[in-house]
N, CA, C and O atoms as CSV, one atom per row, in Angstrom:
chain,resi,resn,atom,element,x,y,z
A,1,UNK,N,N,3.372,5.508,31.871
A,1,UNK,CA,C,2.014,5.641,31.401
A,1,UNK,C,C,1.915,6.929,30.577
A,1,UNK,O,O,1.983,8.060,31.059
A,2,UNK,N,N,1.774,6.683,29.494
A,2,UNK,CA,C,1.263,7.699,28.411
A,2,UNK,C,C,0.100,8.416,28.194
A,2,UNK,O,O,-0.930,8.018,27.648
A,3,UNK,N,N,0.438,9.928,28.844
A,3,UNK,CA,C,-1.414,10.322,27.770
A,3,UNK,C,C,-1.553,10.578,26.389
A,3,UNK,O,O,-0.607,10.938,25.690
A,4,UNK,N,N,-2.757,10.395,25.955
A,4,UNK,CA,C,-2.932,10.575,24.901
A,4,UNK,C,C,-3.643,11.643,24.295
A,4,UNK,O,O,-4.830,11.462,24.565
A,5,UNK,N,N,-3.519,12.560,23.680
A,5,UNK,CA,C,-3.992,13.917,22.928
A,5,UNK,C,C,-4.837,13.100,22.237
A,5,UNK,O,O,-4.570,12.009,21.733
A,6,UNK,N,N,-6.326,13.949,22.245
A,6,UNK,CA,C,-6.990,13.399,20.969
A,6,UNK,C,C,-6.426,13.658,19.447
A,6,UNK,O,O,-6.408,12.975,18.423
A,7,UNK,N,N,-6.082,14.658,19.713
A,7,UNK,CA,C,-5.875,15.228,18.290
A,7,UNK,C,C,-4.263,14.235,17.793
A,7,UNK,O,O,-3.855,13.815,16.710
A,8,UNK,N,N,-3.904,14.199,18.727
A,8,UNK,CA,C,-2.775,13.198,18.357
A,8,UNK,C,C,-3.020,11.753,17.764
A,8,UNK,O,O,-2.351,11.131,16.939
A,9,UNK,N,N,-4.036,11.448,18.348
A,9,UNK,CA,C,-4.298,10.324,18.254
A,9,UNK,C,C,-5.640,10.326,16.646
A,9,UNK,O,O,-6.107,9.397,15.988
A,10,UNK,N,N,-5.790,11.490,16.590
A,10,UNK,CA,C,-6.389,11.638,15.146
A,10,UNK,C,C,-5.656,11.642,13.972
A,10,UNK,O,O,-5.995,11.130,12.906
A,11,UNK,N,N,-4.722,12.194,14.196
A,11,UNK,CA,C,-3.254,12.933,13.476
A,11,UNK,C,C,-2.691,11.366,12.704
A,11,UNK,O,O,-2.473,11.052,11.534
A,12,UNK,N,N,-2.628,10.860,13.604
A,12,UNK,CA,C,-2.078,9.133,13.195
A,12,UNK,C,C,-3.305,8.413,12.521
A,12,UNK,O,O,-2.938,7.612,11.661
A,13,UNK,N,N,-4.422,8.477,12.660
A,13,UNK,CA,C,-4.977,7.775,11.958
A,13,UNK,C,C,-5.608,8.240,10.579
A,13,UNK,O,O,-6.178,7.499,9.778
A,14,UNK,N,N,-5.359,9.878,10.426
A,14,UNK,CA,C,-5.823,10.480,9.023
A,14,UNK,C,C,-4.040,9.699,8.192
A,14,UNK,O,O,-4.007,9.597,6.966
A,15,UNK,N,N,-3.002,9.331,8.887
A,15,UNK,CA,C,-1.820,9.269,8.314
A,15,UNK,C,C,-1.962,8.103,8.350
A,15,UNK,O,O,-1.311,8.000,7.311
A,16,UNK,N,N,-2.278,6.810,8.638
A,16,UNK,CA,C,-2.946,6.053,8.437
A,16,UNK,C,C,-3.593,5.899,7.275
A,16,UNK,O,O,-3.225,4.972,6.555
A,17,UNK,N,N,-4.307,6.459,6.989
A,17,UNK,CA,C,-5.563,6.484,6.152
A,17,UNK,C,C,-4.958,7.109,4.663
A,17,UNK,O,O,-5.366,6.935,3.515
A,18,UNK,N,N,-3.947,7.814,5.132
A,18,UNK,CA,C,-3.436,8.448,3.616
A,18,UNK,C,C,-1.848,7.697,3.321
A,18,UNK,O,O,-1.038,8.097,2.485
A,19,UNK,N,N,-1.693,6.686,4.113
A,19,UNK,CA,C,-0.710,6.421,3.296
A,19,UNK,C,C,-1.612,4.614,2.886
A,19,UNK,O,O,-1.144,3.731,2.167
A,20,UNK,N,N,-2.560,4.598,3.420
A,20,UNK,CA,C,-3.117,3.377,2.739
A,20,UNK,C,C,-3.726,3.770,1.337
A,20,UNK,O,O,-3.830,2.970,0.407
A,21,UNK,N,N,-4.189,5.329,1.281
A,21,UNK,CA,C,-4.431,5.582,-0.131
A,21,UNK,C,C,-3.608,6.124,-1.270
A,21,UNK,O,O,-4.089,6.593,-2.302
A,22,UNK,N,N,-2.334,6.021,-0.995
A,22,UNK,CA,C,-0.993,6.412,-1.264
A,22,UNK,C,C,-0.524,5.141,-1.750
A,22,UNK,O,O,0.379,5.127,-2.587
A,23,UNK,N,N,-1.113,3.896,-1.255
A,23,UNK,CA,C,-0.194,2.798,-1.314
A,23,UNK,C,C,-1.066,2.289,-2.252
A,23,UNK,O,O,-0.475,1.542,-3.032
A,24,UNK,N,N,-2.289,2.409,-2.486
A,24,UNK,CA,C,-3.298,2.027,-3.296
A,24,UNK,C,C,-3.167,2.851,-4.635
A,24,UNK,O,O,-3.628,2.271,-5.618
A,25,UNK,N,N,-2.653,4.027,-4.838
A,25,UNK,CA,C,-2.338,5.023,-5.746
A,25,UNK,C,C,-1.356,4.587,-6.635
A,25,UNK,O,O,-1.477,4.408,-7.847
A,26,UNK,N,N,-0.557,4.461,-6.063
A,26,UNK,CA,C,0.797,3.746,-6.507
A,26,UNK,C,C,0.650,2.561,-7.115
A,26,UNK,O,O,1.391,2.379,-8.081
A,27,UNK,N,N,-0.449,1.293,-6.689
A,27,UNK,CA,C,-0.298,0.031,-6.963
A,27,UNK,C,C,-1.230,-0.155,-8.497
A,27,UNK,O,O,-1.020,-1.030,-9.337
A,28,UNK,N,N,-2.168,0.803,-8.561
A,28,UNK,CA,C,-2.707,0.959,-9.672
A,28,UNK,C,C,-2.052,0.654,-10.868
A,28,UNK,O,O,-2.456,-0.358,-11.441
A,29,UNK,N,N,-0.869,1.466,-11.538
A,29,UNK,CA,C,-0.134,0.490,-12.719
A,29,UNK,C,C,0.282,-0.731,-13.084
A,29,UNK,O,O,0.714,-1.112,-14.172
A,30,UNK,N,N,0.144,-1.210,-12.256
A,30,UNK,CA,C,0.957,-2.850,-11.518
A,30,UNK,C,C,-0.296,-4.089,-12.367
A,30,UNK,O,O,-0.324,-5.317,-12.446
A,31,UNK,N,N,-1.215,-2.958,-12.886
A,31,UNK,CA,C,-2.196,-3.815,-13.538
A,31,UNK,C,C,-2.387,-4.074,-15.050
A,31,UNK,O,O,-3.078,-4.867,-15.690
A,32,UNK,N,N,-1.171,-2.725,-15.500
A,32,UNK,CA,C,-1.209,-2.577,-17.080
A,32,UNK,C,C,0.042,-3.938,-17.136
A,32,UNK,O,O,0.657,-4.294,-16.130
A,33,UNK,N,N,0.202,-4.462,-18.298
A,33,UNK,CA,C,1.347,-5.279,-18.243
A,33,UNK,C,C,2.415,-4.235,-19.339
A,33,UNK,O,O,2.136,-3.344,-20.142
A,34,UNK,N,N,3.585,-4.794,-18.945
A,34,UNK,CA,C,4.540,-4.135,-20.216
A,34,UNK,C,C,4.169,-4.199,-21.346
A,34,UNK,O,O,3.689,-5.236,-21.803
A,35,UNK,N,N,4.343,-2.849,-22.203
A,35,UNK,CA,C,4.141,-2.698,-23.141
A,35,UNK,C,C,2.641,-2.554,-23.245
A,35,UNK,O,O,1.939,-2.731,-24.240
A,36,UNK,N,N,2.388,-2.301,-22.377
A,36,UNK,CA,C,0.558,-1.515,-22.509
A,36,UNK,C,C,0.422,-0.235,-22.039
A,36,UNK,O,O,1.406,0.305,-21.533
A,37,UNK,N,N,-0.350,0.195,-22.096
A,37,UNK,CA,C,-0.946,1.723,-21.514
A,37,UNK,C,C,-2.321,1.682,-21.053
A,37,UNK,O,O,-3.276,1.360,-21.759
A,38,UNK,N,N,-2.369,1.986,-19.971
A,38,UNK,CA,C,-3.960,2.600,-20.005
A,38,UNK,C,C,-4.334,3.518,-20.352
A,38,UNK,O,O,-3.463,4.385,-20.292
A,39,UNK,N,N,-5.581,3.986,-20.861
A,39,UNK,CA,C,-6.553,5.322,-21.681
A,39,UNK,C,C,-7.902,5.106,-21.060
A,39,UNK,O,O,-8.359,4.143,-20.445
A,40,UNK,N,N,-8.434,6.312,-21.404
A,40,UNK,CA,C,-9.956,6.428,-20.426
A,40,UNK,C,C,-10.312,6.725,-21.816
A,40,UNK,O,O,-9.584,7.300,-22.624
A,41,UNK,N,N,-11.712,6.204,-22.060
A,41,UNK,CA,C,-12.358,6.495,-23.277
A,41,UNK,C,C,-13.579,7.221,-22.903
A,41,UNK,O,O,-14.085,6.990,-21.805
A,42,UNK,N,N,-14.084,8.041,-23.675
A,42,UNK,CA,C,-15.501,8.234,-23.440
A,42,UNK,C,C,-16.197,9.808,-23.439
A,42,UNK,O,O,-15.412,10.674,-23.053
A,43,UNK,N,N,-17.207,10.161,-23.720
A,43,UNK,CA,C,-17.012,11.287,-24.081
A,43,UNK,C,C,-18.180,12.062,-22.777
A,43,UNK,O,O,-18.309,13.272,-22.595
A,44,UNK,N,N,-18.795,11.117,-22.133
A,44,UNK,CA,C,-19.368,11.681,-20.525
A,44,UNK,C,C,-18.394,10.800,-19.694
A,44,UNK,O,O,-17.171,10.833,-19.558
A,45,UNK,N,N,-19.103,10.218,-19.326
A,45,UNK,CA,C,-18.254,8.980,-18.283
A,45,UNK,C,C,-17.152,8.496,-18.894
A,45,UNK,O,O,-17.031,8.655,-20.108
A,46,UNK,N,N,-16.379,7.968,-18.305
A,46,UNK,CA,C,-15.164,7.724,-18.773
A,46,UNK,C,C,-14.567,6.225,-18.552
A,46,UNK,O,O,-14.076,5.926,-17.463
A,47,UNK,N,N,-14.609,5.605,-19.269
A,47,UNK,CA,C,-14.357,3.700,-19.253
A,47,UNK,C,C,-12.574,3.686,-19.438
A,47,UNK,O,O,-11.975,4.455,-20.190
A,48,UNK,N,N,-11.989,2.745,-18.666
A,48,UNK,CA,C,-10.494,2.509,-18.596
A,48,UNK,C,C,-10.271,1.009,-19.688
A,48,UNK,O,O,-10.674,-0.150,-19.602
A,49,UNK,N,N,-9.778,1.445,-20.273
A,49,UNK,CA,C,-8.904,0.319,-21.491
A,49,UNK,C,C,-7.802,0.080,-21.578
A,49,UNK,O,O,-7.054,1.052,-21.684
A,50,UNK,N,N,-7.167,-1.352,-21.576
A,50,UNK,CA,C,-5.750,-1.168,-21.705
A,50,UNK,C,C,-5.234,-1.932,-23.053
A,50,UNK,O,O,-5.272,-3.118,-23.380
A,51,UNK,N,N,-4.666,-0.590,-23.793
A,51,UNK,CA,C,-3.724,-1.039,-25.085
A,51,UNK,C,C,-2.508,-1.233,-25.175
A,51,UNK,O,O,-1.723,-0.998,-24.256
A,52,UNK,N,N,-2.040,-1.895,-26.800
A,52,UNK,CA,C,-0.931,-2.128,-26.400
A,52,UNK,C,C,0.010,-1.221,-27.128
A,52,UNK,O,O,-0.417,-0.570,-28.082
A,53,UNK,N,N,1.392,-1.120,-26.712
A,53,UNK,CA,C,2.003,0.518,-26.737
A,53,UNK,C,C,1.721,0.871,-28.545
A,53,UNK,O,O,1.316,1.935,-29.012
A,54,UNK,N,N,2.024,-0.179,-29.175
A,54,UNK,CA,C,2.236,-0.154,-30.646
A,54,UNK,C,C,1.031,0.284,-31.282
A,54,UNK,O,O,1.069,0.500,-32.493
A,55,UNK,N,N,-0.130,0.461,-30.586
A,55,UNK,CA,C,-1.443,1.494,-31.355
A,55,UNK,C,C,-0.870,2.433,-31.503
A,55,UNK,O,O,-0.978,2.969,-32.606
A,56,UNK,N,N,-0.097,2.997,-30.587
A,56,UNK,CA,C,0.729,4.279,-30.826
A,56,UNK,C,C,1.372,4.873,-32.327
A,56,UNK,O,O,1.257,6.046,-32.681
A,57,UNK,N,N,1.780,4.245,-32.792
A,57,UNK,CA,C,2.344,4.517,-34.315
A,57,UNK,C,C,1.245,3.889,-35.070
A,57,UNK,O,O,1.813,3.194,-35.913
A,58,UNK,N,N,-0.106,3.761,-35.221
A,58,UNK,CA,C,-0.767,3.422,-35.646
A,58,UNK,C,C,-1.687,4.698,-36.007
A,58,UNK,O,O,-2.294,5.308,-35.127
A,59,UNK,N,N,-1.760,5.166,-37.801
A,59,UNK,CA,C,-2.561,6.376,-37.971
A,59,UNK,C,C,-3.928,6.411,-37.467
A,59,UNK,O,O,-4.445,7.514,-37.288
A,60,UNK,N,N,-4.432,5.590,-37.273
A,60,UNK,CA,C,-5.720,5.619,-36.773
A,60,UNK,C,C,-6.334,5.949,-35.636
A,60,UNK,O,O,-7.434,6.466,-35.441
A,61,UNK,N,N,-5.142,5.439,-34.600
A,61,UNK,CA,C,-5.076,5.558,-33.371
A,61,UNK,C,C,-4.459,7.004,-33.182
A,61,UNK,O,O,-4.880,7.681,-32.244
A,62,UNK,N,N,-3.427,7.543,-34.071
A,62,UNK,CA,C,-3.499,8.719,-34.040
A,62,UNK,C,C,-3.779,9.725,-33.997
A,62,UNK,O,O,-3.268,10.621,-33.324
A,63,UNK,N,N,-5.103,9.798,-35.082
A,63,UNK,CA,C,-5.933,10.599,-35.205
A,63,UNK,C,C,-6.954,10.578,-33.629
A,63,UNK,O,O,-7.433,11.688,-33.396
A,64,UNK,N,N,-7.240,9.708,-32.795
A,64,UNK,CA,C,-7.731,9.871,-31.679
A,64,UNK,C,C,-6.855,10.436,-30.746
A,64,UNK,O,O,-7.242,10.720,-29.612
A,65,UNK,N,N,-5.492,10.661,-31.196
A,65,UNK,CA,C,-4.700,11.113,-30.063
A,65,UNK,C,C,-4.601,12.629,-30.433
A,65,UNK,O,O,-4.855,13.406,-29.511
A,66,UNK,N,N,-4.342,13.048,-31.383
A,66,UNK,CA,C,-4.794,14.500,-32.121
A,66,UNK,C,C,-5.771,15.072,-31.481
A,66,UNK,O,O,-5.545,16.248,-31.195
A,67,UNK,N,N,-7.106,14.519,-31.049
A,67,UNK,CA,C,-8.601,14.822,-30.962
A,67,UNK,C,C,-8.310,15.283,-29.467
A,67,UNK,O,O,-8.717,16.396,-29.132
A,68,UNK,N,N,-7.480,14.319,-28.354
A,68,UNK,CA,C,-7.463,14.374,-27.273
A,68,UNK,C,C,-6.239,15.688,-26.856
A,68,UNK,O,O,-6.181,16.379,-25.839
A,69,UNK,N,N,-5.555,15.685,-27.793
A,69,UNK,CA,C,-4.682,16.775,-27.799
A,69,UNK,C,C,-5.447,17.987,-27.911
A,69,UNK,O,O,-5.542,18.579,-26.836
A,70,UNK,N,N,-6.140,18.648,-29.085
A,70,UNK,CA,C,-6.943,19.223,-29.083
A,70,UNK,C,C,-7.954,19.697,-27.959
A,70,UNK,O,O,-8.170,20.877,-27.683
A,71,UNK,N,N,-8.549,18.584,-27.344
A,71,UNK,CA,C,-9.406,18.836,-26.852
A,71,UNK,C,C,-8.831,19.035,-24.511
A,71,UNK,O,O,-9.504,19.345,-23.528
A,72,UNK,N,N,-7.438,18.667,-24.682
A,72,UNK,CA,C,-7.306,18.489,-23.335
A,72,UNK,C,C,-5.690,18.902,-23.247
A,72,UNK,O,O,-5.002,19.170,-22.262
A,73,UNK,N,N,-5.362,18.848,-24.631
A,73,UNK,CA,C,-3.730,19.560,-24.250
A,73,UNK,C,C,-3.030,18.215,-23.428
A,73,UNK,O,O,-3.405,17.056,-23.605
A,74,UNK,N,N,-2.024,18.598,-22.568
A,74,UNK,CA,C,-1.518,17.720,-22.097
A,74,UNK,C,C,-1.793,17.915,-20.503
A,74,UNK,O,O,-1.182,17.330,-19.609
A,75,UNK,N,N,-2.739,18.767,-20.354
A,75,UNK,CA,C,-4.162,18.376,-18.547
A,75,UNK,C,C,-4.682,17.172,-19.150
A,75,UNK,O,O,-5.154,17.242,-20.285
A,76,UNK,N,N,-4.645,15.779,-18.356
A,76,UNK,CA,C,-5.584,15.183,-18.941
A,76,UNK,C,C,-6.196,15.146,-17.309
A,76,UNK,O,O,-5.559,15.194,-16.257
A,77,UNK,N,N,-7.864,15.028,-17.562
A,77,UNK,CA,C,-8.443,15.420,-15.878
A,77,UNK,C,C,-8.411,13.719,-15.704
A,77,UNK,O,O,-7.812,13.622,-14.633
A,78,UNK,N,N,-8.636,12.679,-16.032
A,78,UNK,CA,C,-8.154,11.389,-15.388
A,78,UNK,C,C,-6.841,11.216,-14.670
A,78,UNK,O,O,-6.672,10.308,-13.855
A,79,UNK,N,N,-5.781,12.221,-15.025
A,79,UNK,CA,C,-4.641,11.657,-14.538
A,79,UNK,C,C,-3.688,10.724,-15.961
A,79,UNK,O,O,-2.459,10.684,-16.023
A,80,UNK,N,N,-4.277,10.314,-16.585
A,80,UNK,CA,C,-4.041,9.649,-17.382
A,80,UNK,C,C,-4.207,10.069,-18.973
A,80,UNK,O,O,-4.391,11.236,-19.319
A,81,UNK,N,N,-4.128,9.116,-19.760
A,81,UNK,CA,C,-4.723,9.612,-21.011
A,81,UNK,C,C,-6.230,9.316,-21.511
A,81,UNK,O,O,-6.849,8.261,-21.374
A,82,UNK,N,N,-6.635,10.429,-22.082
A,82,UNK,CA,C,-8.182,10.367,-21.862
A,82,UNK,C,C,-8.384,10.472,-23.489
A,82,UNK,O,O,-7.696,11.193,-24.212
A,83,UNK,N,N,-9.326,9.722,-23.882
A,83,UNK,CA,C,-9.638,9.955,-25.528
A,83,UNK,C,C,-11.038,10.276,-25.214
A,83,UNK,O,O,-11.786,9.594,-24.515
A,84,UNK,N,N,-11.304,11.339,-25.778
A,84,UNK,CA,C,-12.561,12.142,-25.903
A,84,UNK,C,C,-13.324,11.564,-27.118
A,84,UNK,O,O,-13.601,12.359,-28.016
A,85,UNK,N,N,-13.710,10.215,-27.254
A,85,UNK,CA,C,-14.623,9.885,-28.375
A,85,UNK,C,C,-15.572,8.785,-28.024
A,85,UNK,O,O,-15.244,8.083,-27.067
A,86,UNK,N,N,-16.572,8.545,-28.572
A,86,UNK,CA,C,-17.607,7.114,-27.953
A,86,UNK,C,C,-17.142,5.763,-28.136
A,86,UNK,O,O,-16.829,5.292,-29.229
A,87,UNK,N,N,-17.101,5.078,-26.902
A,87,UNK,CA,C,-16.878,4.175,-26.420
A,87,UNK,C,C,-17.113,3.112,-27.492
A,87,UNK,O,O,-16.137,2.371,-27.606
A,88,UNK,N,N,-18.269,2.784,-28.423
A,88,UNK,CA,C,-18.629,1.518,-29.537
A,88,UNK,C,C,-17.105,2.061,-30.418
A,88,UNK,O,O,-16.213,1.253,-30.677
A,89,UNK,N,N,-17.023,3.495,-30.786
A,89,UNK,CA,C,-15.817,3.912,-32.114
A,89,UNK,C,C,-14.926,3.087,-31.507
A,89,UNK,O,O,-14.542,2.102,-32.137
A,90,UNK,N,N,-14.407,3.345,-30.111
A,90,UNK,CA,C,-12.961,2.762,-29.386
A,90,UNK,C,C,-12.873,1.671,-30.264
A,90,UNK,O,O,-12.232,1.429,-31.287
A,91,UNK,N,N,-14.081,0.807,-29.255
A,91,UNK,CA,C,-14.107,-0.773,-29.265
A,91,UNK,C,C,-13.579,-0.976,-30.906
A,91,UNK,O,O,-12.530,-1.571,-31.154
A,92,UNK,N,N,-14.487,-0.377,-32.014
A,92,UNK,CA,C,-14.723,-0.625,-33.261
A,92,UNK,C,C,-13.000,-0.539,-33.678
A,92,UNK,O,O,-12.460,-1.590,-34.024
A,93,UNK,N,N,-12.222,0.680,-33.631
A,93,UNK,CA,C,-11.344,0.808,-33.615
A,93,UNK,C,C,-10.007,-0.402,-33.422
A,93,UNK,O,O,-9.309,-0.916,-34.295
A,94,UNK,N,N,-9.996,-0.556,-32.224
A,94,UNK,CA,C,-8.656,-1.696,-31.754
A,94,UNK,C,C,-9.389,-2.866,-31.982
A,94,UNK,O,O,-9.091,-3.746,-31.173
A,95,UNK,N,N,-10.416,-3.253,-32.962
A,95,UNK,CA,C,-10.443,-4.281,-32.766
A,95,UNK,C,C,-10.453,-4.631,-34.531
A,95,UNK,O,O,-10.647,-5.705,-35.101
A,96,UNK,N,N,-10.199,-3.437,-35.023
A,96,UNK,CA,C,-9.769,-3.385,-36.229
A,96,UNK,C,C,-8.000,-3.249,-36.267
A,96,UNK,O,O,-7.276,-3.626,-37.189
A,97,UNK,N,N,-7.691,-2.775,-35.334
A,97,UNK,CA,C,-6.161,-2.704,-35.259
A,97,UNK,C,C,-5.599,-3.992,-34.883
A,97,UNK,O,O,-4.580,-4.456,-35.393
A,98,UNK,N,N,-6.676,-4.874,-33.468
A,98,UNK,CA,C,-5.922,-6.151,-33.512
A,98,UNK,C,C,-6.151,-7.087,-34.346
A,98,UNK,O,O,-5.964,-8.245,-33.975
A,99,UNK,N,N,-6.552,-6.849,-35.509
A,99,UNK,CA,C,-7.285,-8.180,-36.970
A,99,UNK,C,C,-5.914,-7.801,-37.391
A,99,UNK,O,O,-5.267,-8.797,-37.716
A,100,UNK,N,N,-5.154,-6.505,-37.509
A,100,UNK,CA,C,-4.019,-6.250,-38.242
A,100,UNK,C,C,-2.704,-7.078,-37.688
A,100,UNK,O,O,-1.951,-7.585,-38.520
A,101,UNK,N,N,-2.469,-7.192,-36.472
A,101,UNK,CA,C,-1.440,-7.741,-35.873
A,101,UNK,C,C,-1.610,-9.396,-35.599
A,101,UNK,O,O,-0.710,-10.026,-35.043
């Protein structure tokens, strides 16, 4: 018969609790497909988009990556890549890039 420490028995369930958000952390990419990226757009709130890698060599798309350079260096506070511009430009943007492809 085992006693049980509370604190022991807390100990396991904060570890518990952090490797379920560990496992949830991790599973997050699993949603971009190959050859995409995710980016946070937005210049308060921040909206998640997923492009595809080849905007990348795209001057247009460049120039938003310049802006984010500028403005965040390579801290981006999402974790991710963050483009510091309004959300309609984004949209307006890749959807001028995908008429091209």
């Amino acid at each position: 018969m085992a006693i049980r420490v509370p604190s022991v028995t807390h100990a396991k369930q904060m570890l518990r609790q952090s490797k379920l958000f560990s496992s949830q952390a991790t599973s997050t990419p699993l949603d971009v497909p190959k050859g995409y990226l995710a980016v946070y757009v937005g210049v308060g709130e921040k909206k998640r988009f997923v492009v595809p890698v080849y905007y990348l060599n795209q001057p247009s798309f460049q120039k938003l990556l310049s802006i984010a350079e500028e403005e965040f260096g390579f801290n981006h506070p999402m974790g991710g890549l963050t483009i510091p511009c309004r959300e309609d430009i984004f949209i307006d943007l890749t959807s001028h890039l995908n008429k091209l492809f």
